[in-house]
N, C-alpha and C positions, 0 to 999 in steps of 0.2 A: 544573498541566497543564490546559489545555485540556478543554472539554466538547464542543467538536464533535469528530464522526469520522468518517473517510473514507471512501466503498465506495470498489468497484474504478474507478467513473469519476472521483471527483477524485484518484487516485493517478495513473492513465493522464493525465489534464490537466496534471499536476503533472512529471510526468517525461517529456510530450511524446510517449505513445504510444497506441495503442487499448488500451478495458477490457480484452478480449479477446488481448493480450497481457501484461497485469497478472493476470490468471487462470492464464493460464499459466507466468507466475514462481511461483504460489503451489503451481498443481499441482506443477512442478520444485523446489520447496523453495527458490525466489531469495529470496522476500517475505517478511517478517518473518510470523512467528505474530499473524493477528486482537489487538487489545486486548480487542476485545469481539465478541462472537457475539451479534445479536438471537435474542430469542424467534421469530422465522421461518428460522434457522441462515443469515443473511448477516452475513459476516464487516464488521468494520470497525475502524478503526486509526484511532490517535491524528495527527493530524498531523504533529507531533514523534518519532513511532516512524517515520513516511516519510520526515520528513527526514532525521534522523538514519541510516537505512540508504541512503538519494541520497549521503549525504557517504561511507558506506564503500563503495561500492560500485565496484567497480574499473574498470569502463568508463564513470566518472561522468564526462558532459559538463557539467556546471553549473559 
């Protein structure tokens, strides 16, 4: 797996919306659970853990 990992803005670039509606999949429980949490508590995901939920995700335009 991969050593880079996402905030909420390459997810939002990624699936073509604002951070700020990527925050709020996470508050509503859309967005997968963080891979990792920095030592300052901002969330961050694997790549492959966002892809992988873009493929299941039922209003997937991709």
């Amino acid at each position: 797996m991969s050593t880079e990992l996402w905030s909420y803005r390459e997810i939002a670039a990624h699936i073509g919306v604002q951070p700020e509606t990527v925050k709020s999949y996470r508050r509503q429980g859309i967005l997968p659970a963080p891979d990792v949490v920095t030592s300052f508590g901002q969330p961050r995901w694997y790549p492959e853990t966002i892809r992988a939920w873009v493929r299941r995700r039922p209003h997937n335009r991709r």
